[in-house]
C-alpha positions, 0 to 999 in steps of 0.5 A: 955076697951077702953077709949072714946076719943074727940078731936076738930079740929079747922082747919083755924080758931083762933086768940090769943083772941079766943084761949083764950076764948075758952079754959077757956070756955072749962076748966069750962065747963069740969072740972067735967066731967071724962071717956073720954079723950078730946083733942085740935088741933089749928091752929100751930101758937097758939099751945104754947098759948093753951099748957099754957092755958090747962095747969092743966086741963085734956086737952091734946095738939094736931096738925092738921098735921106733916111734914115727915121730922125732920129737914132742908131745908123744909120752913113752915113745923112742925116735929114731934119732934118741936110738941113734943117739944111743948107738942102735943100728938096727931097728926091728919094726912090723913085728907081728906082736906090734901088728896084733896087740897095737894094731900096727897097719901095713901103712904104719908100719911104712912110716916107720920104715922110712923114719929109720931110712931117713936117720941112716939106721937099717930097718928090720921088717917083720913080715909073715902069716898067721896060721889061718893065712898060711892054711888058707893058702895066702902066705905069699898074698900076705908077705907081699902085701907088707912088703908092697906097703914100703915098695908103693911109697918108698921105692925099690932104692929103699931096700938097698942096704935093709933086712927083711925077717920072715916070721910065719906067726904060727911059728913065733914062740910055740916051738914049731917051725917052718921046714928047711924047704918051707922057709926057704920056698919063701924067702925064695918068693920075698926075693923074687917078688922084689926081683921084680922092681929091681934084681940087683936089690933084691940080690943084696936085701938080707933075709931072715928067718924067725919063727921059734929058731933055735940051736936045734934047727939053725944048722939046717936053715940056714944051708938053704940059699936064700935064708941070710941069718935069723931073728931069734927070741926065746933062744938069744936069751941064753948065750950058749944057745945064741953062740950055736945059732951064729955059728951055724950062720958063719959056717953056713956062709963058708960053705 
């Protein structure tokens, strides 16, 4: 059975005090709670604060980004051997904020992939459309697409053990999200289509849903079968409201 995971993602936002703050937040309100993995994914500068933060509690380390290299003349890029250095585990990648503003390929974003696959850390693929792609009838064509890029080079086998986050761009910070039915009808697709280089993998990938979840909607989401957690940003960043996400979670698995 797969185990729900919920990982916050606090993009440009943090500071030492809030680290701070957040994360005890986070481990009082989380202490009890057992049947879903919850990670963190802070600004790079704060990584080393928030692994001895967490430290003791259930909490894992996680980053927004890697560097395909591992070493040299790279100024301001992180490896992905520094990240597990610091104790990250997993590493968010082809989000679309990095496909749009740093024109992350499909290709690139690959590489990326197998840089973390290579060092023992879990990728967390960002996949999804923008509006006009999801107007245009062409979710399915895009996901696929962003998936086939790790398949083409990589293999199935590289999926073993990763997470997959679906987030429809429209949905990603403008407070509107996908349906229950919606979401799932996709991730529903995303399983299927890795089904059909190997059923025993795709049955194990985590998939995620992101896209503007919150302590609203995360009950209903995460009923649906193929929805295995979520990646959260503007809500992880308050922890009253990240604790209701993961317990939706974790009671959506006793179900």
């Amino acid at each position: 059975m797969r185990h729900p995971l919920v990982m916050g993602n606090w993009k440009l936002n943090g500071s030492k005090q809030m680290t701070g703050e957040l994360i005890e937040g986070l481990r009082k309100a989380l202490s009890s709670v057992d049947g879903c993995c919850v990670a963190i994914a802070p600004p790079a500068i704060y990584l080393d604060q928030a692994k001895y933060a967490i430290s003791g509690s259930h909490i894992v380390l996680g980053a927004q980004n890697v560097d395909v290299n591992l070493s040299g003349a790279f100024t301001g890029e992180i490896s992905a051997e520094m990240l597990k250095d610091i104790g990250a585990k997993y590493i968010i990648i082809g989000h679309s904020e990095r496909r749009n503003y740093h024109k992350e390929s499909d290709e690139f974003i690959a590489k990326k992939f197998a840089v973390l696959k290579a060092a023992s850390l879990v990728p967390v693929l960002c996949i999804g459309e923008t509006e006009a792609e999801n107007e245009a009838g062409q979710t399915e064509e895009v996901c696929a697409r962003q998936i086939d890029a790790v398949l083409e080079t990589q293999g199935v086998e590289a999926f073993y053990g990763i997470v997959i986050a679906y987030e429809p761009v429209w949905a990603i910070g403008t407070g509107k999200s996908a349906t229950p039915a919606q979401a799932q009808a996709v991730h529903k697709f995303i399983r299927q289509h890795i089904a059909k280089k190997d059923a025993a993998v795709a049955e194990q990938v985590i998939i995620q849903y992101g896209g503007s979840v919150n302590d609203k909607n995360a009950a209903e989401l995460f009923t649906q079968p193929d929805i295995d957690g979520a990646l959260v940003g503007g809500a992880s960043l308050k922890a009253d409201a990240f604790a209701v996400i993961v317990k939706a979670a974790a009671e959506a698995k006793k179900a």
